[in-house]
N, C-alpha and C positions, 0 to 999 in steps of 0.2 A: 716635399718629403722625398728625397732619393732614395731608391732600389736598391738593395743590397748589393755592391758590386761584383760578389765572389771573393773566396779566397778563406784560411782559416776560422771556424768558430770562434769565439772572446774567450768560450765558457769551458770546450771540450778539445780544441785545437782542429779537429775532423774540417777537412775540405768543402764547403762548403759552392755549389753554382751560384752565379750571378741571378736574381730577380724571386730569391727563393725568399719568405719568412720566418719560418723556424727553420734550425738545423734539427736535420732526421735522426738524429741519435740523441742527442739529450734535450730537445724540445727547446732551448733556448731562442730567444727572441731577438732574432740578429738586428734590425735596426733599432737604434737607440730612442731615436724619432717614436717608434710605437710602443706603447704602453696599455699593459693588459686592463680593460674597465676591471672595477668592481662591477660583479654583477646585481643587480639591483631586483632584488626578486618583488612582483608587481603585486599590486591590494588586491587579497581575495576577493570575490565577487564570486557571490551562492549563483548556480543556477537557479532558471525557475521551477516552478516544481512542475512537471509532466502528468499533464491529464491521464490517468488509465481509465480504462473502460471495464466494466466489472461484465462478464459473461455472467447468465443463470437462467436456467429453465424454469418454465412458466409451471404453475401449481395446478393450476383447473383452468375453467373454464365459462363464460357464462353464456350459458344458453336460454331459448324461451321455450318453455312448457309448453309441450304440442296440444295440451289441451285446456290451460286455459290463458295460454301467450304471455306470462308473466314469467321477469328473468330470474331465474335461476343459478346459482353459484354452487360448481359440483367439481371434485377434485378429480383430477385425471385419473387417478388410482378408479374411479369406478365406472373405465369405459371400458365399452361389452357388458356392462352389464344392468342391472332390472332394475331403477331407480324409482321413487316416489317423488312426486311433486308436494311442496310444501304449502303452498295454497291450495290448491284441490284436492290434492291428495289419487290424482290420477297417475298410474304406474307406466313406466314404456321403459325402451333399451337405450340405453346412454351410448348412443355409436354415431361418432361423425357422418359415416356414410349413408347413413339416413338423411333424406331430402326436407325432411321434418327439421332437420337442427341444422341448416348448411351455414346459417350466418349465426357465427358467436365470437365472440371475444374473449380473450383468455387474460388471468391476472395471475401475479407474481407478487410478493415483497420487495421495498428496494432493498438494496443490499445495503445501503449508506445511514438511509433513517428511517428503517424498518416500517414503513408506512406501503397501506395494502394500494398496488395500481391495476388499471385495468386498459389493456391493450387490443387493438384494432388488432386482426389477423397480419393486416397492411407491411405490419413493425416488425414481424416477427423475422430476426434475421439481422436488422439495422442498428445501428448504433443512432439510441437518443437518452433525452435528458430525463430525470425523475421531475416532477408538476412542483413537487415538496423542497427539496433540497438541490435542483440541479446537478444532482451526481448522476457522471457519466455511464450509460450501461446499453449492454445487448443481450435481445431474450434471444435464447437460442430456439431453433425448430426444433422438434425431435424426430423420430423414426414415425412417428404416428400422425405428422402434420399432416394436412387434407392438400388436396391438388389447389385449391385457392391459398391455400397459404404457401406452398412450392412457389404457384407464379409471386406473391408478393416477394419471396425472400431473393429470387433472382432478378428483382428490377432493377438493384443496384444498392448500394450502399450510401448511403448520404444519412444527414444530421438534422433531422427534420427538428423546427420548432418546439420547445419544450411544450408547448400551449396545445399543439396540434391532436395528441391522446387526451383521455380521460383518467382521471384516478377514483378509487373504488368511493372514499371516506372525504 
């Protein structure tokens, strides 16, 4: 295929340089040799759908009755304050920083199939999977998490096993 050698346009007369392919004023296509494709627009192909991760804050919490060590399910709405145990029936103060309640786990609803879970302090912070439906989620900390739960949420972030928590039901 030869180079355009120079010299007038076919289409516009305009002077056109040697080794050029269109002439710069009305776009014509100086060698005869090249011929514009059709463009050939290619088969859609769906991406695939993108995992999101659903953010939510944890509802309560469960802790064990300081007196008579059985768990208890108590919503966050009532810490700081005078709670009743439902098997003894023994009262005390619903307050993390009590050395009485340092180990509990807190549960939330999934967001996907509304089924009740129950989570290690460990999670709070990571992104993992629902036991039930495998939908993707992260419990958030909140302003009131305990310094055990602080250290767990800056371990890192990773995907742990769906299998790894408990769910409530």
């Amino acid at each position: 295929m030869p180079a355009w050698p120079g010299g007038p346009c076919p289409q516009c007369g305009e002077d056109v340089p040697p080794r050029i392919i269109r002439c710069r004023s009305c776009r014509c296509l100086l060698n005869p040799e090249l011929q514009p494709e059709a463009i050939v627009t290619p088969e859609f192909v769906p991406l695939p759908i993108i995992e999101t991760v659903v953010e939510l804050n944890f509802e309560g919490y469960y802790i064990d009755c300081p007196g008579c060590h059985k768990e208890l399910r108590i919503h966050r709405k009532y810490q700081g304050q005078i709670v009743s145990c439902k098997h003894c029936q023994s009262n005390f103060c619903f307050d993390l920083t009590n050395p009485a309640l340092r180990d509990h786990s807190v549960y939330s609803d999934c967001p996907h199939c509304q089924k009740s879970l129950k989570f290690a302090p460990k999670y709070l912070g990571l992104k993992v999977a629902c036991r039930h439906c495998d939908g993707r989620l992260m419990l958030l900390p909140t302003e009131s998490a305990t310094t055990s739960e602080a250290v767990a949420t800056s371990a890192g972030n990773h995907m742990p096993h769906k299998h790894q928590w408990q769910a409530t039901r």
